[in-house]
C-alpha positions as a Markdown table, in Angstrom:
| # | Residue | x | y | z |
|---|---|---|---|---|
| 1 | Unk | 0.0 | 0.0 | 0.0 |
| 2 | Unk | 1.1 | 3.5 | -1.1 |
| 3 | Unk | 2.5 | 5.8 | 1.9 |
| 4 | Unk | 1.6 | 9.0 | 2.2 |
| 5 | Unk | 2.4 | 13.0 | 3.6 |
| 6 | Unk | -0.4 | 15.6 | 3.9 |
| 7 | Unk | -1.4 | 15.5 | 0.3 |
| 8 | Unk | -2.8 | 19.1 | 0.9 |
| 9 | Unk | -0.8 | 22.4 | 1.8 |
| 10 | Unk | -3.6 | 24.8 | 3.0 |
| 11 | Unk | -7.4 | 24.8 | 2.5 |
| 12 | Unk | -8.1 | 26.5 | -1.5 |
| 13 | Unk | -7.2 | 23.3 | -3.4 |
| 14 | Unk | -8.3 | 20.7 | -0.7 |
| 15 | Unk | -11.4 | 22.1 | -0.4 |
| 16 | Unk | -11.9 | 22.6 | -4.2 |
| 17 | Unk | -11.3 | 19.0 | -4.3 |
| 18 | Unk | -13.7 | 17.9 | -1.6 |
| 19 | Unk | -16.9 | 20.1 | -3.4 |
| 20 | Unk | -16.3 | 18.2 | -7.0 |
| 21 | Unk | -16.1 | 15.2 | -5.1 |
| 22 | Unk | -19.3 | 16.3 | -3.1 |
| 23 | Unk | -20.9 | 17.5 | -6.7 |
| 24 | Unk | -19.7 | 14.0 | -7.8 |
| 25 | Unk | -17.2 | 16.0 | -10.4 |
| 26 | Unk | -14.8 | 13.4 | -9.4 |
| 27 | Unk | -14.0 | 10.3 | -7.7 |
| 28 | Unk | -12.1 | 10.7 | -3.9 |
| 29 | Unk | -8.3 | 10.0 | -4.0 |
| 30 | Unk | -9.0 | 6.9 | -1.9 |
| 31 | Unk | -11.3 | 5.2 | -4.2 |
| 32 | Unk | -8.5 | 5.7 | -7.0 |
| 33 | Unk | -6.0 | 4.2 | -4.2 |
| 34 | Unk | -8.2 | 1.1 | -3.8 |
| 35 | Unk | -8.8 | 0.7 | -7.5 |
| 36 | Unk | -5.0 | 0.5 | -8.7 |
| 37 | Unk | -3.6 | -0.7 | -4.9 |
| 38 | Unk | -1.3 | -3.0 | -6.8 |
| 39 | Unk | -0.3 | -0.3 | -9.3 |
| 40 | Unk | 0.4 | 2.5 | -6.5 |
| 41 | Unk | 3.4 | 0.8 | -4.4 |
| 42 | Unk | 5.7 | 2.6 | -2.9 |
| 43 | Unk | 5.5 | 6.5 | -1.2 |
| 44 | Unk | 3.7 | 8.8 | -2.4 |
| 45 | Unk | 5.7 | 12.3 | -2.8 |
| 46 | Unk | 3.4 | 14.7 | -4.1 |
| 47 | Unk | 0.0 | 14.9 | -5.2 |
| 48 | Unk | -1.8 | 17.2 | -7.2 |
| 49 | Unk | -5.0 | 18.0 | -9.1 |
| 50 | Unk | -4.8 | 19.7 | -12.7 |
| 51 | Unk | -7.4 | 20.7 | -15.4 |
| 52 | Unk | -6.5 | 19.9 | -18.6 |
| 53 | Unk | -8.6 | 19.2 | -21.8 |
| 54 | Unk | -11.5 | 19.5 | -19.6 |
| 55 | Unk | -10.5 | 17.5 | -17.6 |
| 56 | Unk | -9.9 | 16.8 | -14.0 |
| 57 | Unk | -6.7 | 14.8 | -13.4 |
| 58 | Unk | -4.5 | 13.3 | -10.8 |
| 59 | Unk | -1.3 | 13.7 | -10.8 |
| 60 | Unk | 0.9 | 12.0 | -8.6 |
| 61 | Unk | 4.9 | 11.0 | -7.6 |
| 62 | Unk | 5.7 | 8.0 | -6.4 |
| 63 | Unk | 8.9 | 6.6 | -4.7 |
| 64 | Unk | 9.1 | 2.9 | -5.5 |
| 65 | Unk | 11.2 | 0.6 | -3.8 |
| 66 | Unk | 13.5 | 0.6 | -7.2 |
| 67 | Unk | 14.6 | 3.7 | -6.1 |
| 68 | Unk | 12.9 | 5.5 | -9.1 |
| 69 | Unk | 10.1 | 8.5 | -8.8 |
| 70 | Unk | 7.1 | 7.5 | -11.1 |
| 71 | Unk | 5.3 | 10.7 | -12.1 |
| 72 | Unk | 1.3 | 9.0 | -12.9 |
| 73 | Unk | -1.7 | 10.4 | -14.2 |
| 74 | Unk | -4.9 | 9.6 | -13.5 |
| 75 | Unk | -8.6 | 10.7 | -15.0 |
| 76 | Unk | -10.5 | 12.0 | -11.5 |
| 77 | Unk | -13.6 | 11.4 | -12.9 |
| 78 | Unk | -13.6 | 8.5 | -14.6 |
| 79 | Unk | -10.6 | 6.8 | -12.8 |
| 80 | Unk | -9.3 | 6.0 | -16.1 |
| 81 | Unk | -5.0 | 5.7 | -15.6 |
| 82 | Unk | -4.0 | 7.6 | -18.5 |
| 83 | Unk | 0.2 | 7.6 | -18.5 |
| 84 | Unk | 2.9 | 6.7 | -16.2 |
| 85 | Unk | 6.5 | 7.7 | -16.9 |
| 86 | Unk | 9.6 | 8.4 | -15.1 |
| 87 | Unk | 10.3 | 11.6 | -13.7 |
């Protein structure tokens, strides 16, 4: 299971984040944890929500065990995992 720090420096974008998910704009971070739990392994560095192309993505670092930091992208609506890459 992924580790992880306060995802969330100060209230603007948390609580952005928590009305779409209220509005059902998007999916909460812990579904998308559950749904790719073998996918997500390691420590989770940063995590951040963009718009882009209408829409609503997850972006996040991970620290994997490999030593390597995966930067991963991730539809927050539809949960869809759109790219992975090394950062």
């Amino acid at each position: 299971m992924i580790s992880s720090p306060q995802a969330w420096a100060g209230d603007d974008p948390a609580n952005k984040v928590v009305q779409w998910v209220k509005e059902g704009k998007v999916l909460p971070f812990d579904t998308i944890m559950q749904r790719y739990e073998s996918r997500l392994q390691g420590r989770l560095l940063d995590l951040e929500v963009e718009q882009k192309h209408g829409r609503i993505i997850y972006e996040l670092e991970i620290l994997r065990d490999d030593g390597i930091v995966y930067e991963i992208k991730i539809d927050a609506k539809t949960g869809e995992w759109l790219k992975e890459k090394v950062d």
